[in-house]
C-alpha positions, -999 to 999 in steps of 0.1 A, spaced: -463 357 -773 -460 390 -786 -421 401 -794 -409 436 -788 -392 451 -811 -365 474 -796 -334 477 -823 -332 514 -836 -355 518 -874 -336 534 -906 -329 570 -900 -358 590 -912 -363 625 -909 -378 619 -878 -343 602 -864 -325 632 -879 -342 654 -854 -330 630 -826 -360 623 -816 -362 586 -790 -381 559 -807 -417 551 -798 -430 518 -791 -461 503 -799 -492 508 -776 -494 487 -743 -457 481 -745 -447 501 -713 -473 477 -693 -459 444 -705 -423 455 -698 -426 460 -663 -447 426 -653 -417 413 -666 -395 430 -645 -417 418 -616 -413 385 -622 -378 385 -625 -378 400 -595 -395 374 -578 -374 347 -591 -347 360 -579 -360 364 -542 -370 325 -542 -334 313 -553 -320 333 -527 -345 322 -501 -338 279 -516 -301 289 -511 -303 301 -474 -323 275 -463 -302 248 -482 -267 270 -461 -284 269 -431 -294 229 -431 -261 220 -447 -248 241 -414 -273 224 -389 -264 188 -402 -228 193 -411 -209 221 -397 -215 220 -362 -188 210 -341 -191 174 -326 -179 165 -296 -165 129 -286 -164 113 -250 -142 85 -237 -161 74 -209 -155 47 -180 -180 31 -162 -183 35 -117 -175 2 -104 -172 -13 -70 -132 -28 -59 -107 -24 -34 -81 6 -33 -50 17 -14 -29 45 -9 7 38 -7 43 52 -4 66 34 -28 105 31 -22 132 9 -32 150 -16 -6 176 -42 -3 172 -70 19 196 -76 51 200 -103 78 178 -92 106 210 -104 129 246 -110 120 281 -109 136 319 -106 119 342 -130 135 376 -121 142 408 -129 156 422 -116 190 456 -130 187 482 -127 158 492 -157 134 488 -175 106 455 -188 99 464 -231 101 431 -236 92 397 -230 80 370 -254 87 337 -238 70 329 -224 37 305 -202 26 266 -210 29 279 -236 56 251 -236 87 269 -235 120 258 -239 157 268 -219 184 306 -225 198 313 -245 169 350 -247 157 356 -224 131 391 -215 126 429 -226 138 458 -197 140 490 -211 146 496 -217 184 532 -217 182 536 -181 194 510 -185 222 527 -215 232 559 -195 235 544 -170 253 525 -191 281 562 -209 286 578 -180 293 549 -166 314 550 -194 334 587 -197 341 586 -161 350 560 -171 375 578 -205 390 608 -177 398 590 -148 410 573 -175 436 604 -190 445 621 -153 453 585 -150 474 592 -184 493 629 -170 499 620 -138 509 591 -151 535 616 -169 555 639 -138 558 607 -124 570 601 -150 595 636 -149 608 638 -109 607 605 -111 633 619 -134 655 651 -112 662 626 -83 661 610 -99 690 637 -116 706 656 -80 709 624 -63 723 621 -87 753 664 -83 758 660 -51 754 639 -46 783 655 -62 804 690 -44 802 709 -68 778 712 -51 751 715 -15 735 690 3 721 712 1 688 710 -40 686 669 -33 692 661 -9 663 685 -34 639 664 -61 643 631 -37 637 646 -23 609 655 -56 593 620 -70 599 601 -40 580 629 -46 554 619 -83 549 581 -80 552 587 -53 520 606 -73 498 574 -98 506 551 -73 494 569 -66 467 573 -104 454 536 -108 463 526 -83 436 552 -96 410 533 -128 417 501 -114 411 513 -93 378 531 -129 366 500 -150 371 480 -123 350 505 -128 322 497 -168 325 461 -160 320 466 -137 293 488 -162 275 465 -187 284 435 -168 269 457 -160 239 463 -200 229 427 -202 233 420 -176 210 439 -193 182 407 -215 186 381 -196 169 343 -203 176 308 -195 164 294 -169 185 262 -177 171 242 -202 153 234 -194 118 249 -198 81 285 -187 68 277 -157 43 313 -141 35 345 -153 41 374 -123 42 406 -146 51 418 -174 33 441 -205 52 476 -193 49 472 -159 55 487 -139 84 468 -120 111 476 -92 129 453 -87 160 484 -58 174 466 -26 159 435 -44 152 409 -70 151 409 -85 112 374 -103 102 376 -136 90 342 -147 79 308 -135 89 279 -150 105 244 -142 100 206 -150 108 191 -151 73 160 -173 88 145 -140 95 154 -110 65 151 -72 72 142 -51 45 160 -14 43 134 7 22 148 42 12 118 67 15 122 104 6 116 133 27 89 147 6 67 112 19 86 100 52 58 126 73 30 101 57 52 71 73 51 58 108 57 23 125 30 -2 128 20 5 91 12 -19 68 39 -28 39 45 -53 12 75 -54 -12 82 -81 -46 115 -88 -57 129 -93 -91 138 -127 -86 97 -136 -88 60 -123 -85 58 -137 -50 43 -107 -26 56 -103 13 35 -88 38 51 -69 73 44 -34 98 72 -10 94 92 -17 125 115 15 125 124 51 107 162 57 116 164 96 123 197 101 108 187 108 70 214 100 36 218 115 8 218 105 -28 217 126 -58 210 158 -39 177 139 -22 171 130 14 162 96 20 151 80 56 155 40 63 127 26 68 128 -11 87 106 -40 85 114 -76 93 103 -105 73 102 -146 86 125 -166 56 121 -202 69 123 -213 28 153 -194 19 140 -174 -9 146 -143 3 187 -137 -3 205 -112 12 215 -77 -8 179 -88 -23 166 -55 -43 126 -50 -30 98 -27 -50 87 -16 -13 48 0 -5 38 10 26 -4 14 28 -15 45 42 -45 37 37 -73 11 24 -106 4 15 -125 -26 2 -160 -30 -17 -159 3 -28 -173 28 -55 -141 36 -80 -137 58 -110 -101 63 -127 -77 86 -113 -76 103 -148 -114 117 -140 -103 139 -113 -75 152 -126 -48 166 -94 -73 170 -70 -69 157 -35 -81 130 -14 -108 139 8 -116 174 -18 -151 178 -36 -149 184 -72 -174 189 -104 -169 159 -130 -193 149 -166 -216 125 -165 -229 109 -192 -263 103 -192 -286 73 -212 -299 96 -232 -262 107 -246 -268 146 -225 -238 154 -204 -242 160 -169 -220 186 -140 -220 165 -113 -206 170 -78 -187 144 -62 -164 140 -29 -129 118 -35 -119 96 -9 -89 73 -14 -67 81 -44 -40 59 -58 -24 64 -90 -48 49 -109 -81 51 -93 -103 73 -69 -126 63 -41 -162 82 -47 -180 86 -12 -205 104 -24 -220 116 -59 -220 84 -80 -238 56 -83 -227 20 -95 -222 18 -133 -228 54 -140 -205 68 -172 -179 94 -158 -165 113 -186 -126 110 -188 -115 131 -216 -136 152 -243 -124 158 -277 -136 176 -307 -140 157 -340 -112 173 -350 -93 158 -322 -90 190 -300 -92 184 -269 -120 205 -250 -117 223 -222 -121 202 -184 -149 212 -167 -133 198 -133 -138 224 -108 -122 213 -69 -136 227 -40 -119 219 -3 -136 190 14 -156 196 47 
């Protein structure tokens, strides 16, 4: 290769004139193919380089996108209202006492099962013995004043009409007449008057009476002792009002008081189906909502409506005051097509709404479905999806950001 020389010669007396320095011939040729192909070079690396960016870009920098997916299967779904309840006696009774006293006796304790007019309870009959004395004695005298006063009647009518008859025949005065009348209606009102003492005295025997028998307390009902309130010893007073000694329920037959809110009680009405657990084991009951009460309660600022349903206990597992996870079916269906409640987001039953698909070939698909039954965790599809189809549940970058839903709702027909 031929080298070009280019560093400045020894000042001559050419250079002193300033004149440029010359270069050999051809020189001004060679110099620019070099330039060319520097040129050139340069243009290639900068071509390698974009494509190299833009594969590096293709392969790594675009944005991937993950799906978590769940598969359209076929099951059984419900809607339901869920409330909290506590279990009653579907019947019960508090027995008291009518008369006062101290309670003698007590012949049941609690859990005891009772039949109807069995002996429960002894108040001291001393007092009501006292009483039905006295009311009888008052009796014996107001009969015996009655008995007196009947034969003053007897004899005042005679005269009555013994004077009538003398009278009209000249004997006697008019004076001696109206005597005798007058004594007569005297006597027959002193009779009238004893009768009603009579009367008013024999209602005081039967009130005593009643009141001895009332220290004799008896079941009203058949069914098992749940609470007793007063102890053997204690004193009753029946004057201002009735105390409760023990109380008598029903518990072969349990009635479940569910607490539903006003925001659900419009979804609720009698004849519905309901279940309810209790903490005490995994068991499940199964009723119909026998009755909303109209007169609403409320707790924390929130109104809640009772809702009734009675429940057979022949075993005795259900107790009373019992708390119950309550749910009342709105609605059912069995054997149908079901994706998670997550894939449709808020929307409605009964609305049509836009969810992904994914597709075998890994493409995503907008597809429109229609939402039947919703619960909280899963969705009747009526229409849109087949069995085993992938609905896309959530889409996140690679970055884990999450992308934006493509759920669109539109009101159902």
């Amino acid at each position: 290769m031929e080298t070009i020389d280019v560093r400045p010669a020894a000042k001559t007396a050419a250079t002193a004139n300033d004149q440029p320095p010359t270069l050999p011939a051809g020189g001004h040729g060679r110099f620019r193919s070099f330039g060319r192909r520097r040129i050139v070079w340069l243009l290639g690396a900068l071509l390698v380089a974009a494509a190299g960016a833009f594969t590096y870009y293709w392969a790594f920098g675009k944005t991937k996108v993950l799906y978590a997916t769940a598969a359209v299967e076929r099951g059984d779904i419900e809607s339901t209202v869920v409330a909290a309840g506590v279990l009653q006696p579907v019947l019960y009774v508090d027995v008291g006492a009518q008369t006062s006293g101290k309670l003698q006796s007590l012949k049941v304790k609690r859990g005891d099962q009772v039949t109807k007019n069995q002996l429960l309870a002894e108040i001291d009959p001393v007092l009501a013995d006292t009483a039905l004395t006295s009311a009888n004695a008052t009796l014996q005298n107001i009969t015996s004043q009655h008995a007196l006063k009947q034969a003053q009647l007897t004899l005042a009518q005679a005269q009555r009409d013994r004077n009538d008859k003398l009278f009209a025949e000249g004997l006697i005065s008019t004076d001696e007449r109206d005597v005798a009348r007058a004594n007569f209606e005297v006597a027959s009102a002193d009779v009238a008057a004893l009768s009603a003492q009579m009367k008013q005295a024999a209602a005081a025997v039967d009130t005593t009476k009643a009141n001895l028998g009332y220290t004799k307390i008896t079941a009203p009902m058949a069914g098992e002792v749940v609470s007793i309130s007063t102890l053997e010893g204690q004193t009753i007073n029946a004057n201002q009002q009735a105390p409760n000694i023990l109380r008598i329920a029903d518990v072969s037959t349990m009635t479940v008081w569910s607490q539903v809110s006003e925001a659900d009680i419009g979804d609720v009405m009698p004849g519905q189906d309901v279940y309810f657990t209790v903490l005490a084991g995994s068991r499940r009951w199964n009723s119909k909502v026998r009755q909303i009460l109209p007169t609403p309660e409320l707790i924390n600022n929130v109104v809640f409506y009772d809702v009734l349903f009675d429940i057979p206990n022949p075993d005795r597992q259900l107790n009373i005051q019992m708390t119950a996870q309550v749910f009342i079916v709105l609605a059912q269906s069995k054997g149908v097509l079901l994706i998670p409640a997550a894939a449709v987001g808020n929307a409605p039953q009964g609305s049509q709404i836009n969810v992904q698909v994914l597709k075998p070939d890994g493409s995503i698909e907008l597809r429109p479905i229609k939402i039947g039954i919703k619960s909280e965790i899963s969705a009747e599809v009526t229409d849109g999806l087949k069995e085993k189809e992938q609905v896309v549940i959530r889409a996140t970058s690679a970055t884990g950001t999450p992308t934006k839903s493509p759920l669109t709702t539109r009101k159902g027909p």
